[in-house]
N, C-alpha and C positions, 0 to 999 in steps of 0.2 A: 504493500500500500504506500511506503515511504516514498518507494522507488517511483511508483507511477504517478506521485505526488510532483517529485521532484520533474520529472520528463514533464508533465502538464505548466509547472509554473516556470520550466525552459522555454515552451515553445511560448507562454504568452511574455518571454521580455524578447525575443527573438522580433514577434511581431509588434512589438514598442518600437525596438530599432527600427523594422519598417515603417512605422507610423512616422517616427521621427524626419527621417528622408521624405516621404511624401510630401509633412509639412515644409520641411525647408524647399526642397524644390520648387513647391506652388508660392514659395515667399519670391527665391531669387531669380526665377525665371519668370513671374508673374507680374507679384505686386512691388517687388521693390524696382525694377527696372522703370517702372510706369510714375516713381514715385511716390506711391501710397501709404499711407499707415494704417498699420494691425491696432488691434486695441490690448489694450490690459495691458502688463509689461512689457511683451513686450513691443509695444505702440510708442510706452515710454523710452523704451532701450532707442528704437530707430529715431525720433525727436532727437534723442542725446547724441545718436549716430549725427545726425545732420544739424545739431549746434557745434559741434565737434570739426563737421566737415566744411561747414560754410561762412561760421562767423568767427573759427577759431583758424581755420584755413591749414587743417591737418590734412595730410595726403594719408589715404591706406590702400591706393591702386582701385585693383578688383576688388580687393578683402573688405567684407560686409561687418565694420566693427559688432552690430546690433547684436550678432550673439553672443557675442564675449559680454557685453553690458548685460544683456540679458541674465546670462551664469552669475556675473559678480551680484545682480541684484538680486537671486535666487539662496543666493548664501547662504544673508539674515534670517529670511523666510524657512529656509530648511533648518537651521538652528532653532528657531521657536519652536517652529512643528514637530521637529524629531519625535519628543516625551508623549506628543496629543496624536500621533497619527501609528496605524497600526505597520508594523514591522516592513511587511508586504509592501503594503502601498508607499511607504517612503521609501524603502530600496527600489521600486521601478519607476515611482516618480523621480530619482537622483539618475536612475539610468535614461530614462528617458528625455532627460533635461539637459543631460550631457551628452547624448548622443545627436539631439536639435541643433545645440554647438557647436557639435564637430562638424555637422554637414550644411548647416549655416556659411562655417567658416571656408569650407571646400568647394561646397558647388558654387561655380563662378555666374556672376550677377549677369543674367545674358536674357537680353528683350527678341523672347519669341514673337508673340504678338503687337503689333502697333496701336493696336485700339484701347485705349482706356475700360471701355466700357466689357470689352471680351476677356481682360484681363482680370478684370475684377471679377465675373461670371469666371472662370475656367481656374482661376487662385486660388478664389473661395474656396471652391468642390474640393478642390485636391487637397489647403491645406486644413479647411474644417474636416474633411471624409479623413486624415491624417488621426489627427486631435480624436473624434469619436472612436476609431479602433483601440488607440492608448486608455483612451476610458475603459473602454468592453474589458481590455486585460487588466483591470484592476489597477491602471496609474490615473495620469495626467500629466499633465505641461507645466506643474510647478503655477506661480504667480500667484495671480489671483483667485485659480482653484483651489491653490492650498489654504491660501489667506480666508476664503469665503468657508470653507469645511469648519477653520478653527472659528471663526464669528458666529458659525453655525451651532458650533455644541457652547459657546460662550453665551450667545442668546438667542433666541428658537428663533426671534424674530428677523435674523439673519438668513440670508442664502449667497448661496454662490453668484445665482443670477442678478440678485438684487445691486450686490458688490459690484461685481461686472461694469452694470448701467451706468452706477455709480462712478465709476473710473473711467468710463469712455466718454461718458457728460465730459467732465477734466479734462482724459485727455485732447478730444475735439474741439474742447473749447478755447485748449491753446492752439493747438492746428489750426482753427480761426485767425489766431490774432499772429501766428506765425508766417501762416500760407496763406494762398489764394484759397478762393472760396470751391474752384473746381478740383481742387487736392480735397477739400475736406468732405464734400459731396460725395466722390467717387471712395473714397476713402470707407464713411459709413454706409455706403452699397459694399462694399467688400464685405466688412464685419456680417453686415448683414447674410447676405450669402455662407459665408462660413458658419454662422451659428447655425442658420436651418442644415448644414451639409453634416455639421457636429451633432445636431439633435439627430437627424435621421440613422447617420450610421451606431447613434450611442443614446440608445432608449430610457437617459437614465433618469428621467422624472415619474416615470410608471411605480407606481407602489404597488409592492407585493407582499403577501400574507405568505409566513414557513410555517410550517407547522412536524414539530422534532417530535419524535417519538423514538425511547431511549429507555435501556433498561439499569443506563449507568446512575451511580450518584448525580444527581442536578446542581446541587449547591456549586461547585466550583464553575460549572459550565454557565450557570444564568449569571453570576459574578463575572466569567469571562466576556459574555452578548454583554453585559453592562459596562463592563471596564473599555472593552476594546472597542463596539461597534455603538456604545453609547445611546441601546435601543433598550426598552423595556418589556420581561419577560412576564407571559398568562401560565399557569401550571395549573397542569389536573394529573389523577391517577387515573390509569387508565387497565383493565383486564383485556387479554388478547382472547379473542371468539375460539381461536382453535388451543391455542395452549393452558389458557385460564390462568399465564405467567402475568404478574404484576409487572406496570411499568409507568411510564411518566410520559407527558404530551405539552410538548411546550410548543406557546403560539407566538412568534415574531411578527409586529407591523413593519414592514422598512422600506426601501427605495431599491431597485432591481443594482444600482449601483454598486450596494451594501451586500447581495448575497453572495458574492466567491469569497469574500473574508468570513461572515454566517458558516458557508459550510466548514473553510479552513479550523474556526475555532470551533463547532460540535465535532469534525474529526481528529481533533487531538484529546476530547474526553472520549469517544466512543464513535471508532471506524465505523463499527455496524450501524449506527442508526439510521433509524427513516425518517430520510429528510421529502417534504410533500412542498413545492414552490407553487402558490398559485398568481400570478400576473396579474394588473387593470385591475385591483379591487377600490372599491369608493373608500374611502376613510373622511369622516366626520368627528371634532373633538382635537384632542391635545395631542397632534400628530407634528411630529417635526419633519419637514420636508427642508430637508438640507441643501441641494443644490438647486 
């Protein structure tokens, strides 16, 4: 079980690196060539790329500083988060952040298309469709996802999305007073584009109901769902129809994001159990919907 543990959460940083390369590519063959800026950090990283390259009058050739800014601004945020985010997900959020980096800084800044407007349609797809799969495998892209998770278990009243809007208001609002008005248009069509291409490929606002059925001790494992995944456990006792063995039924509320960490920590108290996923259920009342 370890074994085929470990083969499972190889291939999903495998396909993080993939994701990562998609993203960069749809930055430096798309949107930077055209101009544009991404939102959330790294929107801020490229700003700083282009205070750096045009009112400070730095040369870096081809080299797209914005990922390296990116990484160093990634630092503090992974610093705070280490202690608040579970094991997993910050080890492929660090891989996946650094691997955005590497190919950021490698693939050379080259304008396929001349159109503004195809560049932002054809960017978007690639580097939001990017970003959604790193989700699916249980990371992200660092920044403001990480920042919005931890605002999220700090106050319910927090999300990821909300953070987001939050920071692209900002940073477009300097983009305004920096740029022309057709960078900053063209610009929030991009985001836009990318978010629905990241919703689509990475379904992670759907809330689903687990339900564990387990003949192991509970107590350490409902302390683990609360410690780790910061969700709140329902417990019955349950009889099996054909064994008449005693056992226990735990109900999870959570977000489709939350379930590969879910099963990770019910399989370290008990391989065997039966874990039942059900997807789309309505939730009503004191639901924390984190991202």
């Amino acid at each position: 079980m370890k074994k085929d543990m470990i083969v499972v959460e190889g291939k999903k940083i495998m396909m993080c690196v993939v994701a990562a390369f998609l993203y960069a590519a749809g930055m430096n063959l798309f949107i930077v060539p055209t101009g544009l800026y991404s939102g959330g950090v790294m929107g801020i990283s490229q700003v700083i790329r282009t205070l750096l390259t045009e009112y400070l009058h730095l040369n870096f050739n081809n080299f797209d500083i914005a990922g390296v800014i990116y990484y160093i601004i990634n630092i503090p945020i992974f610093l705070l988060a280490f202690a608040r985010l579970g094991r997993k997900f910050f080890a492929k959020t660090l891989i996946m952040v650094t691997s955005m980096t590497l190919f950021l800084s490698v693939i050379p800044v080259t304008e396929i298309v001349k159109d503004a407007m195809a560049s932002c349609m054809v960017g978007g797809i690639i580097s939001g469709g990017g970003i959604g799969i790193a989700l699916r495998m249980g990371s992200s892209s660092g920044g403001m996802d990480v920042v919005g998770l931890m605002l999220a278990r700090w106050k319910k009243d927090f999300s990821v999305g909300k953070v987001s809007l939050l920071m692209n208001l900002v940073l477009y609002g300097i983009c305004f007073t920096l740029f022309d008005m057709e960078t900053v248009v063209y610009s929030i069509i991009y985001a836009s584009v990318y978010s629905v291409a990241m919703d689509r490929v990475h379904t992670q606002n759907i809330t689903v109901e687990a339900k564990i059925i387990t003949k192991a001790d509970t107590g350490a494992l409902e302390k683990a769902i609360l410690d780790e995944i910061y969700r709140g456990v329902t417990k019955w006792s349950t009889l099996g129809a054909f064994t008449y063995d005693q056992s226990h039924l735990l109900y999870v509320t959570l977000s489709k994001y939350e379930v590969s960490r879910l099963k990770a920590v019910v399989r370290k108290f008990d391989p065997n159990a039966f874990i039942v996923i059900t997807e789309g259920v309505s939730v009503d009342g004191n639901f924390l919907r984190k991202l």
